[in-house]
N, C-alpha and C positions, 0 to 999 in steps of 0.2 A: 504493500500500500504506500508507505515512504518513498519508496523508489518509482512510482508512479507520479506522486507528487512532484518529486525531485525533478522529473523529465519532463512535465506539464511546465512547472515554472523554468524550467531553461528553454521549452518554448518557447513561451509568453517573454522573456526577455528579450528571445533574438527578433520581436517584432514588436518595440516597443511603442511602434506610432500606433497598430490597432489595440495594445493593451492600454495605454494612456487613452485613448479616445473611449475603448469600451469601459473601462474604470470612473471615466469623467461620465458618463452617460448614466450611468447608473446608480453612483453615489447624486447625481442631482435628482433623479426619482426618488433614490432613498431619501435623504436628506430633506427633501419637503415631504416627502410622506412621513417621514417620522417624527420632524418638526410638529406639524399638524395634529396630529394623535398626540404627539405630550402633552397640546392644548387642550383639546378631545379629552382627554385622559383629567389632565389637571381639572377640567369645568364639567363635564359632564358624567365621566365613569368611576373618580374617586369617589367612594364612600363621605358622605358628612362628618366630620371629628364629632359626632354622638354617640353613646351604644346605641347598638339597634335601628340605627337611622332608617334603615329601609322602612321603620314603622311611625315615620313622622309625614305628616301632612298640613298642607294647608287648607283653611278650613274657608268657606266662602258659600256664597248663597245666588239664587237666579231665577228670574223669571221665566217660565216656561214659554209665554206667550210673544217676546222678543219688546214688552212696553222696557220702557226707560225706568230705570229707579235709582234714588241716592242710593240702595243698598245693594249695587249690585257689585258682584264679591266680598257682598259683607253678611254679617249674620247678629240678629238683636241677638239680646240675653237673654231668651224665651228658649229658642236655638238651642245655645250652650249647652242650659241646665235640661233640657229634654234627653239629649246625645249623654253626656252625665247620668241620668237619672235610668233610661232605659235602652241605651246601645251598649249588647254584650261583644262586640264586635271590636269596643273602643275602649280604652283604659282610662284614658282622664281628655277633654276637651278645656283650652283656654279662649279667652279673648281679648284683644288687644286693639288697643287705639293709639293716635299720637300726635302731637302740642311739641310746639315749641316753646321755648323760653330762654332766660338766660343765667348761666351761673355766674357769679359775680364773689370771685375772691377775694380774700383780702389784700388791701395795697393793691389790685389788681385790675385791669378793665373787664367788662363785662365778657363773657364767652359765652356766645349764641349754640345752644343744646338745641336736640331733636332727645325729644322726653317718649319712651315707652310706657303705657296706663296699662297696666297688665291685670289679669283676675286673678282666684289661686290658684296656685299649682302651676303658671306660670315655666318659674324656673327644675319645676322634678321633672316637668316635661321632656326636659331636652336632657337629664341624668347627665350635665356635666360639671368636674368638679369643680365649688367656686374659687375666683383666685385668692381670695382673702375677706374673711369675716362669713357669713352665712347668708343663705337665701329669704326670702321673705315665709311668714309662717301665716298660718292662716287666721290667726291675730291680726295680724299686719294690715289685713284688708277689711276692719272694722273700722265704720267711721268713727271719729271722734266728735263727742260733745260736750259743748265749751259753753262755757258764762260770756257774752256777749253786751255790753253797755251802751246803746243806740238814745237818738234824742225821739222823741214822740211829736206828736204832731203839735203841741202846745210850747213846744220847748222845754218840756222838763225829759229828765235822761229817767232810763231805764233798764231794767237786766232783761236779757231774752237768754235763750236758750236755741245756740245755731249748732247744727252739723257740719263738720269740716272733712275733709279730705286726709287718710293717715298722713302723720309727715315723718315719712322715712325713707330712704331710696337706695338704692344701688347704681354703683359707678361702672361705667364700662370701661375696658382696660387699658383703652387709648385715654378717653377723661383722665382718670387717673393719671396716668404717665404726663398727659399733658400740661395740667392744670396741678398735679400734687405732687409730680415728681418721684413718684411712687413710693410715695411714703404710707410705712404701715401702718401704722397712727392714726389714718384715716378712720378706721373701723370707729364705731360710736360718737365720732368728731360731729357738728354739726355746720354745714353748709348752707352758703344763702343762694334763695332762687329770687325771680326775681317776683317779688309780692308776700315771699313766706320763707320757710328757712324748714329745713329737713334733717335729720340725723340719718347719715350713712351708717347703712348695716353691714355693707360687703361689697365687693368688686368682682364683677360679673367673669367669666374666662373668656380670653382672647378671642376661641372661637366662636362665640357666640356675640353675632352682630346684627340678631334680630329682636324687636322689629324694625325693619327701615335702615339698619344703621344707627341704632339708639345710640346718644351717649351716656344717659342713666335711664334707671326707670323706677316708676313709684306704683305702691298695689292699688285696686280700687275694687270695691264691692258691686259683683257684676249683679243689678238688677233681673227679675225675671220676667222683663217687657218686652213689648212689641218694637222698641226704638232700634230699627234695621242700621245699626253705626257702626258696626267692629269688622274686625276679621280677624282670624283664630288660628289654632291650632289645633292639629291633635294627635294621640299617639294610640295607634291600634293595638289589640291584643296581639303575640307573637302568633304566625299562624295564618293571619287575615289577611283574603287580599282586596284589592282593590276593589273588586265587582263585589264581595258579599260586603264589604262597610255602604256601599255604596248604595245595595239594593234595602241594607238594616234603616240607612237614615233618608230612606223614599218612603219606608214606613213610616219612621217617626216623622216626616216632614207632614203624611198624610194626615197624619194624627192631629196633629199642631192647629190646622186649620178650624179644627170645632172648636177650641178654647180660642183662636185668634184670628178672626175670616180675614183680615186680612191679610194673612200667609197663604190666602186661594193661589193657586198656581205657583207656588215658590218652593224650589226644590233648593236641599244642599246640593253642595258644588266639593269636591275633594280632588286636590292635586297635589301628587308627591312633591315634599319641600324641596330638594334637588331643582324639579322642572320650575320651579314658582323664581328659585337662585336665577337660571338659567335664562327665562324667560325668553327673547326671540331671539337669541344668541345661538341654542339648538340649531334650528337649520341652516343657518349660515355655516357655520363650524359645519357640520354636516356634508352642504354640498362643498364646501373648499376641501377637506379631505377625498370625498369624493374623485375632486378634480385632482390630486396627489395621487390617487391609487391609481388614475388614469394616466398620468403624468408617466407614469412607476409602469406602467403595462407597455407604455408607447418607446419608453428608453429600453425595457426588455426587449421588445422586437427587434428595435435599430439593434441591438449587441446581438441578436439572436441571428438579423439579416449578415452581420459580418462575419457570422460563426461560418454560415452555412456559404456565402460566398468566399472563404478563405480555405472552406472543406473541399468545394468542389476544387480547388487545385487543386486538393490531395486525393481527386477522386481515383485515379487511377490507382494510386497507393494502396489504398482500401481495396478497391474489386481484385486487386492481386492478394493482397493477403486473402480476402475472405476466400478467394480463386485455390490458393496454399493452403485453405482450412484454418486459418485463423479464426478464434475463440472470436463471435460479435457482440458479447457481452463483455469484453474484452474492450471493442472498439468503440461502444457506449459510452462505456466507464470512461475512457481517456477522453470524449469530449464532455459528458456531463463531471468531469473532475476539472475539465479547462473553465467550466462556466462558473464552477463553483468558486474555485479560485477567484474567475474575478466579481464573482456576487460576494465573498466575503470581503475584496478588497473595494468593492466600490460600497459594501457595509460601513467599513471603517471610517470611507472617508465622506460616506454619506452621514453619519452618529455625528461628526466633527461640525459638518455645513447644520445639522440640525440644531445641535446644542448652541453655535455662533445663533443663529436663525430664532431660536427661542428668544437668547438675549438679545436682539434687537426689538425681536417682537414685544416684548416686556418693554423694553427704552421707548419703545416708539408710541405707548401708551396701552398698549396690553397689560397692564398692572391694574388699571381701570374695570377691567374685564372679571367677572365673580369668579375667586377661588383660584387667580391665577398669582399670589404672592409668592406662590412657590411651585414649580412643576416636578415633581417627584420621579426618579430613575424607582420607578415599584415593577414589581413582577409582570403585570400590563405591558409596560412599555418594553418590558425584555421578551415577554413573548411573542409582542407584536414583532421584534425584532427581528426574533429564528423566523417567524411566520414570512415576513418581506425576506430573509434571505433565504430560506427553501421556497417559496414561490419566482422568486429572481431565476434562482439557478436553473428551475425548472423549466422557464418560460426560456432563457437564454438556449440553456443546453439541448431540450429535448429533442426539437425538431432535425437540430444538423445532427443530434446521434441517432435519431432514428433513420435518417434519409443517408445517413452515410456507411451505416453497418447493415442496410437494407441487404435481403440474399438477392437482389434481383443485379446481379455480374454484369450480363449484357450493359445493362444500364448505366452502371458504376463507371465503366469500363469506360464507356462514350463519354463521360461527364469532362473527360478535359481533351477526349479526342479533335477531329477534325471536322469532323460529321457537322453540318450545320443546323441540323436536329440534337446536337447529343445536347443531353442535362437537361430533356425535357421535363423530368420527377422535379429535379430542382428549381427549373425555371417556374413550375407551375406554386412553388412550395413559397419561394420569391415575388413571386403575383399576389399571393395571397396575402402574403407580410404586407405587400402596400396597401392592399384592399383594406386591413386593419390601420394600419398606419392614416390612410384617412379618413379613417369612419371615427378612430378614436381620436383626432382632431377635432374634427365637426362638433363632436359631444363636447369634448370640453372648452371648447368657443363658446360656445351654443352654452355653455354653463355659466361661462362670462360674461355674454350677453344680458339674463338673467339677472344677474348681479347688479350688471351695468342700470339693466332696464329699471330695478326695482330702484336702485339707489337718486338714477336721473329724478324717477316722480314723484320720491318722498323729498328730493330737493328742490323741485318745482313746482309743490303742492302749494293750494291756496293757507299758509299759518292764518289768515284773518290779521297778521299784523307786518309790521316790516320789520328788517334786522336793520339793515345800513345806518349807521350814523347814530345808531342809539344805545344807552346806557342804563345799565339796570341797579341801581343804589340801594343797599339793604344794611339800614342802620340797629345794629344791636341795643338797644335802648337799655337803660341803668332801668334801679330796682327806684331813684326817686323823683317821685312824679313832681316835682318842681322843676326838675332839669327835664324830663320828656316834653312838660307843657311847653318851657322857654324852647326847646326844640325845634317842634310844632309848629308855634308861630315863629321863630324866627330864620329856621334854615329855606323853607321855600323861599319865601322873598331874599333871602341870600342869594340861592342860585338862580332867580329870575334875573338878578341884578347883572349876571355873568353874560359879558359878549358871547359865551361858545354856548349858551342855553337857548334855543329856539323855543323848544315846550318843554313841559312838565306837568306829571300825571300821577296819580299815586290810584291804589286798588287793595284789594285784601286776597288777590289771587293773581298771581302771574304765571305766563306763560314755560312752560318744561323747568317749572320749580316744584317741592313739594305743594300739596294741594289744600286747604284745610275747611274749607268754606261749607256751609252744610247746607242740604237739601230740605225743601216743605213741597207738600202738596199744594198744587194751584190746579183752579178753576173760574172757570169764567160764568158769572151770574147769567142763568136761564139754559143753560149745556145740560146734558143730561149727568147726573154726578151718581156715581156709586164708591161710596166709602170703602168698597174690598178691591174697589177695583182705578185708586186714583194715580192721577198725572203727578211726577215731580220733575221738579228743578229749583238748579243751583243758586241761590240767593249771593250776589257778588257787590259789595261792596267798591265803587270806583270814587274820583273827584272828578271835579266837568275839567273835561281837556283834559281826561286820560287817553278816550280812543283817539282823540287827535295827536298826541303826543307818541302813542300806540302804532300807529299809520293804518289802524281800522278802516275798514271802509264802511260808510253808510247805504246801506238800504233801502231805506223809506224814511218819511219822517224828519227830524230834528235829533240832533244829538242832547245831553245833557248842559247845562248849565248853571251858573251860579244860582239865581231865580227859581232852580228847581230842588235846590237844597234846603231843607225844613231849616229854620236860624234856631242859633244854639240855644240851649233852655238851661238857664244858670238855677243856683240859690243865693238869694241875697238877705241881709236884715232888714226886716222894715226900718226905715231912719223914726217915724211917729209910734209905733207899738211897740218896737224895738222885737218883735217876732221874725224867725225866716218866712220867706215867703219865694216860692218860683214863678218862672216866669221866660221872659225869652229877649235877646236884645237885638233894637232893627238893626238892620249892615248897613242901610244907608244914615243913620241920626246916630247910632251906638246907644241911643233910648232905652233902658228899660221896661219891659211891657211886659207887666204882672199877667198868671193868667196862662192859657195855651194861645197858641196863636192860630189867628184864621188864616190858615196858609191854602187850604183844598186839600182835593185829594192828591197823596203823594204821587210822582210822575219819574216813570221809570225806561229804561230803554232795554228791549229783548233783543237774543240775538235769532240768527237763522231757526238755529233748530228749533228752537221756539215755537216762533209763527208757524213752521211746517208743520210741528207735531199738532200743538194745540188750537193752532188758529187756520187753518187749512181753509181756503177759500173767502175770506173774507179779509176786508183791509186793517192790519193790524194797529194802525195810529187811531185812537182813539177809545180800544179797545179798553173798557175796565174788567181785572181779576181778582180776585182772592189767595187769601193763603192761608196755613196755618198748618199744625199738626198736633194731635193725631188726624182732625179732623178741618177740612177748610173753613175760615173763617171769613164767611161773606159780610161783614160790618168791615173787615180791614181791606179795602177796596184799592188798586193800583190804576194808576191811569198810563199807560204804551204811549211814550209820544215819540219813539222814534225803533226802528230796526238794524242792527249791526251785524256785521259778517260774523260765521264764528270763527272763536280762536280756539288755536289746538293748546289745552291744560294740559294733561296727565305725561303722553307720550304723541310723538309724528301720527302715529297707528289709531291711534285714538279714534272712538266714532263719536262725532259732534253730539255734546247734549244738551240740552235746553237749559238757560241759564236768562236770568232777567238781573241787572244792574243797577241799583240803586243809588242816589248820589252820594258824598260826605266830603266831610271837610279832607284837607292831604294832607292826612293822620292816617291813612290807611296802611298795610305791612309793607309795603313797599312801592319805591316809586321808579318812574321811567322819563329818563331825558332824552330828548332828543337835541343832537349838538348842530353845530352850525358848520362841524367841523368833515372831511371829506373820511378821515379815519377818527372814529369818536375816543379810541384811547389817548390822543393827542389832549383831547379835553380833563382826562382821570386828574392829572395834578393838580389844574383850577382848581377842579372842582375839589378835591377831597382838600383842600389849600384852606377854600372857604366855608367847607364845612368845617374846619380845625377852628378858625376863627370863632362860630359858633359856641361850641364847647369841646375843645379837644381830648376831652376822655372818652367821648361818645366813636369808638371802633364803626368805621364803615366799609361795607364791598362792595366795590364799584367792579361789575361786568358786562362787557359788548355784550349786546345781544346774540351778534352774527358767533360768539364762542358759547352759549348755550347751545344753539343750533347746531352749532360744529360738532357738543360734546352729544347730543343728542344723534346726531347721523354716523358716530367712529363705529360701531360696531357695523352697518352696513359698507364703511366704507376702508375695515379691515376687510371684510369677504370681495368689496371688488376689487381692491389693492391686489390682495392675493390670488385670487382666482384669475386677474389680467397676466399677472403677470405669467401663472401657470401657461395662460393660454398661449402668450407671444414663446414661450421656450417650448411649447407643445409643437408650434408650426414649424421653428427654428430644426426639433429635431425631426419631424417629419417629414422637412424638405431636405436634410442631412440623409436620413436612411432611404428617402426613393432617391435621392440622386446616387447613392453607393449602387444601390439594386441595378438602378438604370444604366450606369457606367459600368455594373460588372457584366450586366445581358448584352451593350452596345460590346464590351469586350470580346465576350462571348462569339461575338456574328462578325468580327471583322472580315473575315476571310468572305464570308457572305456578303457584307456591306461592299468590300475591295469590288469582288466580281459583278456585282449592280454597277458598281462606277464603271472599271472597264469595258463593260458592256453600254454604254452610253447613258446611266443614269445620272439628273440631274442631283447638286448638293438638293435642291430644293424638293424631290422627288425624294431622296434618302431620308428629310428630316419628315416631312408628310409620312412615310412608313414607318420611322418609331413612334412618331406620335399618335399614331393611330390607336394603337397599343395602349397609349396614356389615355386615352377615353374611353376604353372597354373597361379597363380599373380605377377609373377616376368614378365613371357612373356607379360601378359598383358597390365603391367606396362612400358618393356618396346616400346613397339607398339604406345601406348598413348604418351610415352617421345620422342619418335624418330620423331612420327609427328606432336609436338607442338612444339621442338626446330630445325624441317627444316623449318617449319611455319615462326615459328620469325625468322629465318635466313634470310629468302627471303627477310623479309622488312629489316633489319639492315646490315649484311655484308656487300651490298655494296658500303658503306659508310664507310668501314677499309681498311685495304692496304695487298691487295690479299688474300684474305680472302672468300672459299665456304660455304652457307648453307650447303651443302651434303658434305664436308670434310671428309672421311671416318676415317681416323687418330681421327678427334675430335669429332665425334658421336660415335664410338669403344670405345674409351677412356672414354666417359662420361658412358656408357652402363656396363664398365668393372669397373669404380670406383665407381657406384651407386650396382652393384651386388655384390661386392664384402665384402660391407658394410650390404646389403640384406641377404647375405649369412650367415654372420657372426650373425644375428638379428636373422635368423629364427635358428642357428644352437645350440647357447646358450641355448633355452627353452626345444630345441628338445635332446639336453644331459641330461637335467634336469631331463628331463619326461621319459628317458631311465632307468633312475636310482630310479624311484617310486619301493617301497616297497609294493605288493599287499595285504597282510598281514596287513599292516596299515590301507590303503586304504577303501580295501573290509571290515572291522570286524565289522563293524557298520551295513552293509545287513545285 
């Protein structure tokens, strides 16, 4: 076996241009395929750092009937404790909400948190150990009740008796590290948020960075109500699969609806935590792999084409031995040992390109990506390993060992003869390798394409708003409300005052930020109303000249303005009774006016999906509705004076939901400038200059818009990055391996091509008869390519964002960039062989 070795590599040495080229061919296969799969591998196939992960899920809820609801993927506290109370399917169900706030250290500025509300049982759910101090106990999530001293209507004070919210929380391990320095100490210490102050019980483990990315979290006692607001968790019994929890809680859901009609049509929702991580990342990774394993099948053939065209010069070699009784298990073994050789070498130096290839991919912003802080060498990735190189070796070796230990002599014999027919087995075996070679092109264009397709029209989609020129300001505000008020009023008119501020806009929801705004049911007075069966949307909070500022566009109607804002309603002391007394101050006098004010009714701007859902066929400006919850409140009447495009909240993918805008003052959670300037971060230092001016303790972050949007499209426009580039080295090699084929068959025929010329054929006549050739295997070629990348289309596209298998734009396209490469592979050998010399050629007859 050694000595086998030994004489394969001092082959392969004495021809080091085709082992260099075959060794480079197939470590770039390997190499992005193995690259890819570590990704794969690290986001998708490693286990969750939990015991028993596979029995973790997320927990969410849905309408059967496809209406709109604030709760969809969510599940009230009715939900919960039902799953709890009678799924034997499920060991414990949690549910979890989330707030923002800020912690504010001592000596320190404020640090803007993302707060986990979690119910009990919470943290046993996930059985991981904490990193210091303990988990919440089911104490924890009793409210507390407190002595309370309020003034009464007369002005004399008073004791009440209020319920508070536990104050205790848990640190996550970044907070910690952050903000404490990881100091142990922390445990029982107490911490200020901003409005209350908590005692830390513990500091959560590293790997637990749910929900959302908490950076603490505090318990709350999950009501048994109808209020459809969480989303949950939960952990099945060992044992359980997917379809029987799934089929336990369609009963309890069934159930639910007699204690609560309005859970009619509302079914739980359960998706393994993994896929919830993963979210639309899956098919992208998916088809880019894909496109790798394709990459990895197209470099086998080109090394498998050189095998078998560098065998048939040895053809005559072979049909003598085998002619002498030479063992052809014998003559197998020495090419499938030549292949393997270089499938483990182009291994080596493919592990090499992969692991550089990681760490770019990581630099490049792959870190951003879930679960990829580390990409693990685990048993996966080593098996996938052996798996690419015995499948390498096989695809490379087997064909020139079978076609060359063939019993059939005659044939063998011809293979480097004179005969202008000899090495017809080979030639046919050579046909075939390009037949492949451009079908698996096609596909993985045609994969590109895809990519390309999906990525152009989630970046040319309508957002309802513009990115260019505009700035997203998100000021952390302190714990005291004398510096937020001086804030308030004084930073807008600061930045109005700025040459680089064109508008300004402020709102309680922005665009591909966390989302927080809550949903009621609305109805329009004289609609038919059924209480199990009502309309919501989103209540949003804006200031007039935010969609202007937005680059919204208008619909119908009027947008919002000053005039459409209720005026603030203070408390004052009476100056004669010396009583408080409320009231409201005009914005034109600054007057006090005791009293409510006769304002009308309030006047509000909807957007798209609104009027479509609810107001279908009639003109939405002037329209008045209702709201409220549980049940609509027709005394609290809205008046529509205008319609706006929607904007995309949650994610690009998002389906528009009905959302109606209210006005307020800009004090809302965040505002949007739009600059004067052609690049708006030119404007950041003004601006954060003169909010310093303000009050420079107050932490702010100022971000372009156009870098949400950026950070919002990197995962699509990792898959097109990669998968282009897949494609341009897929043509690269496909037009490398049909020009070898085609140069070794134009080789093959010279003596035939000589004797055309001699006999008076034109160069021009010569290249028309190779290329004839090229169109029998080109059509071939592309027939196989057209119906292996509609194939794969069907299962992936729909899973991009509008996006056909049968696209004829991106099947044309991949057909005309694959032939065109075809063309130029068959046309090079076929000038070549126009311009033989019969006279050389022939002298040797």
């Amino acid at each position: 076996m050694w000595r086998d070795v030994l004489i394969t590599m001092r082959r392969l040495a004495r021809r080091p241009g085709f082992t260099l080229a075959a060794v480079a061919t197939l470590a770039v296969g390997i190499g992005a395929t193995t690259a890819i799969f570590s990704t794969v591998n690290a986001t998708l196939l490693r286990p969750l750092p939990f015991p028993d992960a596979d029995d973790l899920y997320f927990l969410g809820s849905r309408l059967v009937d496809g209406r709109y609801t604030t709760g969809r993927d969510r599940v009230s506290g009715a939900h919960v404790h039902a799953i709890n109370d009678q799924a034997r399917t499920v060991r414990h169900a949690v549910a979890y909400g989330v707030s923002r706030t800020a912690v504010i250290p001592e000596g320190g500025a404020p640090r803007d948190v993302m707060i986990g509300h979690v119910s009990e049982g919470f943290f046993d759910l996930f059985a991981a150990p904490m990193g210091a101090g303990r988990a919440f106990v089911p104490e924890d999530h009793i409210p507390e009740v407190r002595e309370q001293t309020v003034a009464g209507p007369g002005g004399e004070s008073r004791t009440v008796m209020v319920t508070v919210a536990p104050s205790v929380a848990i640190l996550s391990d970044g907070l910690w590290s952050e903000l404490f320095a990881r100091d142990p100490t922390i445990v029982d210490r107490t911490i200020r948020l901003r409005g209350r102050s908590v005692t830390v019980l513990g500091v959560a483990p590293p790997e637990l960075e749910f929900p959302l990315g908490a950076d603490l979290w505090l318990p709350f006692a999950l009501p048994d109500a109808v209020l459809i607001a969480y989303n949950g968790f939960l952990r099945a019994n060992p044992g359980a699969s997917q379809e029987q929890i799934e089929a336990e809680l369609a009963a309890i859901a069934f159930g639910l609806e007699e204690r609560f009609p309005s859970f009619a049509d509302r079914v739980y929702a359960i998706l393994p935590l993994n896929e919830l991580l993963v979210g639309d990342l899956a098919p992208i990774l998916l088809v880019v792999l894909g496109g790798a394993l394709v990459l990895l099948v197209l470099g086998s053939v080109n090394v498998a084409t050189l095998l078998l065209a560098k065998g048939q010069r040895q053809a005559t070699e072979m049909g003598v031995r085998l002619a002498l009784g030479s063992d052809r298990a014998r003559i197998m073994r020495r090419f499938l040992g030549e292949s393997l050789l270089l499938a483990s070498a182009g291994t080596i130096v493919g592990l090499l390109l992969a692991f550089v290839g990681v760490r770019i991919l990581v630099a490049w912003g792959g870190s951003d990506l879930p679960r990829m802080d580390q990409v693990p060498l685990d048993w996966r990735v080593l098996a996938f390993c052996v798996a690419v190189l015995t499948g390498a070796t096989v695809l490379v070796g087997l064909l020139p060992a079978l076609r060359l230990s063939a019993p059939d002599l005659r044939g063998l014999l011809s293979e480097s003869g004179r005969s202008a027919s000899g090495g017809q087995g080979s030639r046919r075996i050579m046909n075939a390798l390009v037949v492949a070679e451009i079908s698996l092109a096609i596909t993985l264009v045609a994969g590109a394409g895809w990519l390309v397709r999906s990525y152009l029209n989630l970046s040319s989609m309508d957002l309802g708003f513009a990115t260019e020129g505009r700035l997203l300001v998100d000021p952390m505000l302190p714990d005291d409300q004398a510096a937020v008020q001086n804030w308030m009023a004084a930073a807008p008119e600061r930045l109005r005052s700025l040459n680089v501020v064109s508008r300004l806009g402020a709102s309680s929801a922005l665009p591909l930020r966390p989302y927080y705004d809550s949903g009621w049911y609305v109805a329009v007075p004289g609609d038919d109303y059924d209480v199990n069966r009502q309309n919501v949307a989103i209540r949003t909070a804006v200031s007039p000249g935010f969609f202007e500022a937005m680059g919204t566009r208008l619909l119908a109607g009027r947008m919002l303005t000053e005039e459409d804002r209720p005026p603030p309603r203070v408390t004052r002391t009476d100056p004669t009774s010396g009583q408080p007394e409320s009231g409201t101050i005009d914005r034109e006098t600054g007057e006090f006016r005791p009293g409510p004010a006769d304002f009308g009714l309030p006047r509000v701007v909807v957007n798209r999906a609104f009027a479509e859902s609810y107001l279908a066929g009639r003109d939405p400006v002037g329209v008045l509705f209702g709201f409220g919850a549980p049940v609509v409140d027709f005394d609290n009447l809205q008046e529509i004076v205008g319609v706006v495009e929607n904007i995309q909240y949650r994610s690009l993918r998002d389906v528009p939901t009905p959302v109606w805008y209210v006005p307020t003052a800009l004090a809302a959670r965040g505002w949007i400038i739009e600059t004067t300037l052609a690049d708006p971060t030119d404007a950041i230092p003004t601006i954060r200059a003169a909010l310093a001016q303000v009050d420079p303790a107050i932490r702010v972050d100022i971000i372009p818009l156009s870098e949400l949007l950026s950070d919002a499209m990197w995962r699509h426009r990792l898959g097109l990055v990669l998968m282009s580039l897949f494609a341009a080295v897929s043509l690269a090699l496909a037009a490398i391996g049909i020009f070898g084929v085609v140069a070794h068959s134009t080789a093959q025929r010279r003596r035939e091509l000589a004797t055309m010329i001699a006999l008076g054929a034109t160069p021009g006549k010569v290249v028309a008869i190779l290329l004839s050739q090229a169109w029998v295997l080109s059509v071939a070629g592309i027939i196989l390519g057209l119906a292996a990348a509609y194939v794969g289309g069907r299962v992936v596209t729909n899973r991009f964002h509008q996006v056909r298998a049968d696209d004829p734009a991106i099947l044309i396209g991949a057909v005309m960039a694959v032939m065109t490469v075809t063309l130029v592979a068959f046309l090079l050998p076929a000038l070549r062989a126009a311009r033989i010399r019969p006279a050389e050629v022939l002298k040797g007859d």
